[in-house]
C-alpha positions in Angstrom: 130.3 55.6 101.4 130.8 58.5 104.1 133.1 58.6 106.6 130.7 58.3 109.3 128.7 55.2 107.2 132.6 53.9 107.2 133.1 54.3 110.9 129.3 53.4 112.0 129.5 50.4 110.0 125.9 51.8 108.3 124.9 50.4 105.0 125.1 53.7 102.3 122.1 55.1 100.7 120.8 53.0 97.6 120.2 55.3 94.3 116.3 55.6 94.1 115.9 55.2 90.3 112.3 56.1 90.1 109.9 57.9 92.4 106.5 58.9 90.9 105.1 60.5 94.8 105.3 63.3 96.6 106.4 62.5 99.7 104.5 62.4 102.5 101.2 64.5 101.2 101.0 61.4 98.4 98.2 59.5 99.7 98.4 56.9 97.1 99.2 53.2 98.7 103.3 52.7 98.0 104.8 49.4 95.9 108.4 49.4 96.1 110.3 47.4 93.7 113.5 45.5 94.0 115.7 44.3 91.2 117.9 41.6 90.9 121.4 40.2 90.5 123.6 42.2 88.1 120.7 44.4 86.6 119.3 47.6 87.9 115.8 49.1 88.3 115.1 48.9 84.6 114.0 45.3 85.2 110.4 47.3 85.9 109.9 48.9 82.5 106.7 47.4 81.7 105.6 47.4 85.3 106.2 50.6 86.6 103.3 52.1 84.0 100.7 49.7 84.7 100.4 51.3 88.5 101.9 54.7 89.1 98.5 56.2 87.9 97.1 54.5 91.4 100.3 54.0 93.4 103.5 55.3 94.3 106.0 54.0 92.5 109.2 53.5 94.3 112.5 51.6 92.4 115.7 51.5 93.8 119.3 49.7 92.7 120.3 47.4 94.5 124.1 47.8 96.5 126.4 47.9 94.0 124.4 47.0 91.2 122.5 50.1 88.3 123.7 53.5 89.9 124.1 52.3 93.7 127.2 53.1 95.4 129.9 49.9 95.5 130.9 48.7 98.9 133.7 46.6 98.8 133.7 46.0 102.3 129.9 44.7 102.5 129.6 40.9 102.3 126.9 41.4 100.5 124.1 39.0 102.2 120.6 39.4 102.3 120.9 40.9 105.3 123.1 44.0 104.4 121.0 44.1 101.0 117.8 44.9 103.3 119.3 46.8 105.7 120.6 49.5 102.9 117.3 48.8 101.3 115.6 49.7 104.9 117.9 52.9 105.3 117.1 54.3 101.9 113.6 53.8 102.2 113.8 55.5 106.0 114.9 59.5 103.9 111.9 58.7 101.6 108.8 58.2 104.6 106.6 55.9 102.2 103.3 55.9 103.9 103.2 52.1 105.1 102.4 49.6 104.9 103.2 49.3 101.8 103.4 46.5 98.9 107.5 45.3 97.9 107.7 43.7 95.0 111.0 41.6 94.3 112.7 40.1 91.3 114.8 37.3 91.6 117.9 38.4 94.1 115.2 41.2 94.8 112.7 38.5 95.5 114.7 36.6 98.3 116.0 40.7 99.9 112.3 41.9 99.8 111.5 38.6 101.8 114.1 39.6 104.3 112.8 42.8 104.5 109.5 41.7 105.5 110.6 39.2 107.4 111.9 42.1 109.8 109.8 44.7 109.1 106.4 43.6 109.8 104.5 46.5 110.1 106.0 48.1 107.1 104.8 45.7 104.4 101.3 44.8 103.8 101.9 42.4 100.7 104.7 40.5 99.3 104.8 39.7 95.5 108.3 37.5 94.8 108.9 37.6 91.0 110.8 34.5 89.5 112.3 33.8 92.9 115.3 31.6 92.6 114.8 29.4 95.7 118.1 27.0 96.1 117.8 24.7 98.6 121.3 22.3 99.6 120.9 19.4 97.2 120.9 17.3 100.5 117.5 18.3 102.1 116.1 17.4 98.7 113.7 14.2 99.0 112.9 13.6 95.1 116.1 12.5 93.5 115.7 14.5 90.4 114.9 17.7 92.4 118.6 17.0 94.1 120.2 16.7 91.2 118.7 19.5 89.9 119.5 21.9 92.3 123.1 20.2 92.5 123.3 21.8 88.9 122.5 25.2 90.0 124.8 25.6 92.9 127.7 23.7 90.6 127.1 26.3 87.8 127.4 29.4 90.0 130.1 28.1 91.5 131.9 28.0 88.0 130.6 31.4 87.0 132.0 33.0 90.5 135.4 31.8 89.6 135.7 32.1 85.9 135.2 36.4 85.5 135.9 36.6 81.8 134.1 33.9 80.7 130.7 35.3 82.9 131.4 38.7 81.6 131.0 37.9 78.3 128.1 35.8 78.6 126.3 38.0 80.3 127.2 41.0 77.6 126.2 38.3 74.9 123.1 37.7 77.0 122.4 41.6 77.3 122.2 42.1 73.4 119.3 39.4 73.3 117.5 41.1 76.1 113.8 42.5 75.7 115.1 45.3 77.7 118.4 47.8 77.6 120.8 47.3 80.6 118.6 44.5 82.3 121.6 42.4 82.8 125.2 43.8 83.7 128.4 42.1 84.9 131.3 44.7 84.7 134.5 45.4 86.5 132.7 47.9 88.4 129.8 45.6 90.1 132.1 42.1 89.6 132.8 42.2 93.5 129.1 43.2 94.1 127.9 40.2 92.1 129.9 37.3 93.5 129.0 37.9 96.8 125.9 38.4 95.9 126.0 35.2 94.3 127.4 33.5 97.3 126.0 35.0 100.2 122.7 36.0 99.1 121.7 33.7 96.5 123.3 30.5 97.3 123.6 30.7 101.1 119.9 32.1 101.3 117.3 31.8 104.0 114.6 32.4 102.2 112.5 29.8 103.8 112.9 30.4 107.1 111.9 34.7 106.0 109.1 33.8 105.5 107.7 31.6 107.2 107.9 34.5 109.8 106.7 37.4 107.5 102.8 38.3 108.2 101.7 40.1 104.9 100.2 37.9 102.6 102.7 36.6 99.4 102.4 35.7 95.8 104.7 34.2 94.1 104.9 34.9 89.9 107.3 32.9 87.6 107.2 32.0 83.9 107.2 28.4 83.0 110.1 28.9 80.3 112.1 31.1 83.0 115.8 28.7 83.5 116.8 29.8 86.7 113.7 28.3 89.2 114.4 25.0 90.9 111.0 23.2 90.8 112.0 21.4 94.1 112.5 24.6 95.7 109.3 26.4 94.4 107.2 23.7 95.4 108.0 24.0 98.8 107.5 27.6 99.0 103.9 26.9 97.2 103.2 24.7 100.2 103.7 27.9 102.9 100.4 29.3 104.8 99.4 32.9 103.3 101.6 32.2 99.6 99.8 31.7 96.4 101.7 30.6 93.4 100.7 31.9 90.0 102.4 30.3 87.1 102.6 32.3 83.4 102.7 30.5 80.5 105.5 31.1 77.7 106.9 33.6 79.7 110.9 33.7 81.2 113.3 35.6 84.1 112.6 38.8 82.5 109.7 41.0 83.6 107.6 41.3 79.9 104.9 43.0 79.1 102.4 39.7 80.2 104.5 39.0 83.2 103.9 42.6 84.5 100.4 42.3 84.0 99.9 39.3 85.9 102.5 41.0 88.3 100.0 44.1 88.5 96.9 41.9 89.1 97.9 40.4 91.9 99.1 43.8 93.7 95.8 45.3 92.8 94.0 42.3 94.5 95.5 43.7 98.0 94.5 47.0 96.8 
């Protein structure tokens, strides 16, 4: 970060990974796409070349995650997330409103974003969305001890570092695509308080019941980290549509991206 970002208290400028417009003479509509925890904008391989033909294609990294700047002073919430998201996205001048499309982490910080920036986004499309709820406000038994699991497993991989880095690296050789999943000493701080203060401590609900834009929700029925409990109260939200994919997990593969694509082309 700059001294004056330092002294301001501004979030820093997010890398922007891929841009396929011009600026402001593009006249294509904009998607802008938001990765997850502890991966980088390569989660949109297979998307990104199903719609930059007909749209501007705009993926950034996350704070302190792909080539994003590290802030060890940010806490990390959803909040700070969209606000650097919202400052990056200010030195581009996408012509709005535009789609954001979210995976995962991404998911819950494009909610935010629309949450607060109404009459920026036109559509929201929440990829896999891990929506964790406290096990408490959780009416079907099995749904609280379900999402009990959740918040007691990230709490054991926040406090155990060598044992989450080399699950995740052991994870990373398996995956359908290179770097999609990282945990290093260079973005450890970046992902626990991610993990805290963005995942587990979200607000996800309450963004959007106040965002405007239609939303569409797109998860795989083999993908590990969705809480049923949580999804189906989402699915029950005025303007969201749910769309489940068969044989299909977290990551963004080729038939995820295409349903992914078919709902942002439905909203033109």
């Amino acid at each position: 970060m700059s001294f004056w970002d330092r002294l301001l208290r501004r979030p820093p400028r997010l890398h922007v990974a891929h841009d396929s417009g011009t600026g402001d003479g593009d006249e294509r509509p904009v998607v802008v796409l938001v990765h997850g925890i502890a991966s980088s904008s390569v989660t949109f391989t297979n998307l990104v070349p199903l719609l930059e033909k007909d749209y501007r294609c705009i993926a950034i990294d996350l704070l302190g995650f792909g080539e994003s700047p590290v802030d060890k002073e940010s806490t990390y919430t959803l909040g700070r997330h969209a606000d650097a998201l919202r400052r990056t996205l200010g030195s581009l001048h996408p012509r709005t409103p535009f789609t954001i499309v979210g995976h995962s982490l991404g998911s819950l910080i494009a909610a935010r974003f629309a949450a607060h920036h109404p009459d920026d986004v036109n559509h929201l499309v929440m990829v896999s969305p891990p929506i964790y709820l406290p096990p408490s406000v959780m009416g079907d038994p099995a749904d609280r001890a379900n999402m009990g699991l959740y918040f007691a497993a990230y709490e054991y991989l926040r406090g155990n570092q060598e044992f989450t880095t080399w699950a995740a690296g052991a994870l990373a050789a398996i995956a359908p695509i290179k770097n999609v999943l990282e945990v290093t000493e260079r973005n450890w701080v970046p992902f626990v308080r991610s993990l805290k203060n963005a995942v587990e401590s979200q607000t996800t609900l309450a963004d959007l019941s106040a965002v405007d834009a239609p939303v569409d929700v797109v998860y795989g029925t083999l993908d590990p980290f969705l809480a049923p409990g949580g999804l189906k109260i989402v699915g029950q939200l005025r303007k969201v549509t749910v769309t489940r994919v068969s044989g299909v997990d977290h990551v963004i593969r080729p038939k995820l991206a295409e349903e992914v694509e078919r709902r942002i082309r439905e909203h033109g």
